[in-house]
N, C-alpha and C positions, 0 to 999 in steps of 0.2 A: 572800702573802695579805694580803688590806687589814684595817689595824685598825680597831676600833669603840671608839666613844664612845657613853657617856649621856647626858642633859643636862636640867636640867629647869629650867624657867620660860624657856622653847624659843619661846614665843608670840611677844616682840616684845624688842626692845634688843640686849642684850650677849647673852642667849642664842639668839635667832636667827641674829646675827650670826656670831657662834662655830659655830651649826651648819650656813651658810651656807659657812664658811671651809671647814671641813673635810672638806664634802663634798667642795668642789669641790682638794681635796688627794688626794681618792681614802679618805676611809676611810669605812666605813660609821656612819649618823649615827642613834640612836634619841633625838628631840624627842620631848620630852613638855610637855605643858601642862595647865592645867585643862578646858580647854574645846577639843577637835580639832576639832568641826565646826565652829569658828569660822577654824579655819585654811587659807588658798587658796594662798598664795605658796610653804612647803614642800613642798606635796605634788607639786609639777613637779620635784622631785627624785630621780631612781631610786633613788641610795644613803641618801635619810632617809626612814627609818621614823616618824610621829608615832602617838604613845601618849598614852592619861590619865594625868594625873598631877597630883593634889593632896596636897601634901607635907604637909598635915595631918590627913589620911585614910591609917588604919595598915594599913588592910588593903588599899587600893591602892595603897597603897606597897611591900606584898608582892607580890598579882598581877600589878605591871608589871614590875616587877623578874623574877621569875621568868618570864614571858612573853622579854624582852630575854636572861637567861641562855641559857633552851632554844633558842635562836635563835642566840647567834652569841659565842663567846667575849668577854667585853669586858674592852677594853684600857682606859679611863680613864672616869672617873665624874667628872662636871662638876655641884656640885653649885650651883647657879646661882639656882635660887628664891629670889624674897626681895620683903620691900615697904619702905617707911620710914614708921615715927612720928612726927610730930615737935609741938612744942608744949606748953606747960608741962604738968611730971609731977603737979601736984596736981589738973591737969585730964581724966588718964585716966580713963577708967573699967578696973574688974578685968577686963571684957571686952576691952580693946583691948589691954592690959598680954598677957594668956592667948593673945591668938592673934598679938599681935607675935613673942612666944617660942616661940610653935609651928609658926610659917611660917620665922621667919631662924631657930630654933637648932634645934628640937628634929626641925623636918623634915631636916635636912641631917643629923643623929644617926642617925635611922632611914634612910633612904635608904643613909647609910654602912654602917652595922650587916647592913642587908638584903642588900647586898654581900659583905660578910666572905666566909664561906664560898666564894663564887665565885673570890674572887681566891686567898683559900688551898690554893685544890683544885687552881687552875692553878700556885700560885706565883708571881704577878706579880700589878700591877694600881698602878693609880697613880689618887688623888681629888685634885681639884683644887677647891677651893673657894671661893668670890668671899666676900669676907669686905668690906671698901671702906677706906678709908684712914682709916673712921668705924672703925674697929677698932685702929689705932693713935695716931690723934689724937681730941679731941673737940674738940664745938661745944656751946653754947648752944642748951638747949629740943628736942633728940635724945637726952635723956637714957633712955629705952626700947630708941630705937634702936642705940644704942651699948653697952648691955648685951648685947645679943644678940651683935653683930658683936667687942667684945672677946673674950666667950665663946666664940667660934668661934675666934679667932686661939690663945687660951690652949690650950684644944680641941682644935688641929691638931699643935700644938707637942709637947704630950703624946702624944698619939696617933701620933703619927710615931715616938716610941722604939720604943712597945710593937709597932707592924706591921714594922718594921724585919729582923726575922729570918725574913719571910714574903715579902721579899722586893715586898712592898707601899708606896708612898710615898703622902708627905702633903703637899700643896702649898695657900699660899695665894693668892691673886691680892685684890690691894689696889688698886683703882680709886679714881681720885679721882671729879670729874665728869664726866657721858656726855653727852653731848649726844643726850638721846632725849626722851621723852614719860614720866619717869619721874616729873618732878613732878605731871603732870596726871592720871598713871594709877597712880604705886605709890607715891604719896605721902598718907597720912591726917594730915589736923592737929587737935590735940586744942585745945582752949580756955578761958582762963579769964580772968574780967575783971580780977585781981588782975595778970596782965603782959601786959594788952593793949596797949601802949607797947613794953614790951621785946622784946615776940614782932614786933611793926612793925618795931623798928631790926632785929632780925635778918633777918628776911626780907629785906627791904631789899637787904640786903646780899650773901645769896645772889641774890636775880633782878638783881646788879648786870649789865647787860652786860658791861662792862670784865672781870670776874670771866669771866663763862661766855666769855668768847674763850681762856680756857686751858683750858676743858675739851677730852678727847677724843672722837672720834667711839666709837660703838660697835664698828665695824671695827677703830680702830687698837687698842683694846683687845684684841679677841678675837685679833688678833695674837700679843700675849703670852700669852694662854693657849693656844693653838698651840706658842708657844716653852716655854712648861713642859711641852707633853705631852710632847714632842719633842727636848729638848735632854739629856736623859741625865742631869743633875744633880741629887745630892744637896741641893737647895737647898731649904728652907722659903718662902721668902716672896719674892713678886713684886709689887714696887709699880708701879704700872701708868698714867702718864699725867704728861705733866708738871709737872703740879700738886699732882700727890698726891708725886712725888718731892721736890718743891722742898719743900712741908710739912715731911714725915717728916723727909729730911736736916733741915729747919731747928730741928726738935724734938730731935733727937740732939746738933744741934750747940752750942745754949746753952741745953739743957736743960729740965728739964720746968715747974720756974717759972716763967724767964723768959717762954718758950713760951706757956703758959695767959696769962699774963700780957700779952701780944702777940694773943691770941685775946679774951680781954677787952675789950681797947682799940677793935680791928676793929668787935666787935659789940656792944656792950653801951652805950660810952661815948659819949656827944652829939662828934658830931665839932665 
């Protein structure tokens, strides 16, 4: 019998891609997004199901979810939604702060929670959650964004003990860069004239080309989260690209000082 996955923020990038993979792997695929009638290119698919889903709407976070359960056992919850902040913190407002946290943390909480019961009723069930390599390293002026994604990694960590005896696992998936349309589409920058300068050299230095020729495509990513659906392992955390590898290793390896201290330098300091 073919397995099923969930998936949400299914509309364009790494979640389409991921639901494009694993169709065509044979399992059955439930996309969800905000907006389906926006959507053409999934629905030529027989085995993807697309559904509503706004991961900060609690009660359609229930009705899809239960809609997907009575429908079809599911094997993995891909909890994939998400946007980026970025831009100095004294430039937020309490509204961007409130819904940064309730699209990356508090949606992938509820969506998870909404699950529980399904998977414990089967006794299986595996979440797999994109959390970004902004969840083990930080940057300069993502200071929003990187609360949310650490609190997801700490989050998953935890939560893996306490599902562990339900036969339930907890997986993160740690991307560095994608090469998609994330900056022009799920990227919001806040502003303030006090590091209008600082906030220049940073960007800078992310739209370096030189920089984005190491990102990966959204395919090679969704790759590896194929390989956590599917590889059987006890494993927590999957870094995902080889940029976000090369970081992490280079944070482990001379530590977190030095590390920031090198991230400093990169962005902040007049070359």
């Amino acid at each position: 019998m073919a397995k099923t996955i969930f998936i949400t923020g299914a509309s364009s990038g790494l979640g389409k891609a991921t639901a494009k993979l694993f169709s065509k792997k044979g399992w059955n695929v439930y996309a969800t997004m905000r907006n389906p009638s926006n959507e053409s290119e999934l629905n030529s698919f027989d085995n993807i199901t697309i559904l509503p889903l706004d991961v900060t709407n609690v009660d359609e976070i229930k009705s899809t979810v239960q809609i997907a359960v009575s429908r079809n056992d599911i094997d993995v919850v891909f909890n994939n939604a998400g946007y980026g902040l970025s831009g100095p913190f004294e430039g937020t407002t309490d509204k961007q702060i409130v819904q940064q946290i309730n699209t990356n943390l508090l949606g992938v909480m509820r969506v998870t929670k909404a699950f529980l019961p399904h998977f414990r009723g089967q006794n299986k069930g595996l979440f797999i959650t994109t959390t970004s390599i902004g969840g083990l390293v930080s940057f300069p002026f993502f200071s929003i964004y990187h609360a949310t994604k650490w609190a997801l990694e700490g989050w998953s960590e935890s939560l893996a003990f306490e599902l562990s005896s339900f036969n339930i696992s907890v997986k993160t998936l740690s991307p560095g860069g994608i090469k998609t349309d994330f900056i022009d589409r799920s990227l919001i920058s806040t502003s303030h004239d006090a590091y209008i300068d600082q906030t220049k050299k940073v960007m800078s230095v992310f739209m370096d080309p030189e920089l984005q020729k190491g990102y990966s495509t959204a395919e090679q990513i969704s790759e590896v989260v194929f390989e956590a659906a599917t590889d059987g392992k006890q494993k927590l955390r999957y870094v995902a690209g080889e940029d976000a590898i090369a970081l992490y290793k280079q944070r482990l390896t001379i530590g977190d000082e030095d590390f920031r201290n090198e991230i400093k330098q990169l962005f902040m300091e007049d070359k």
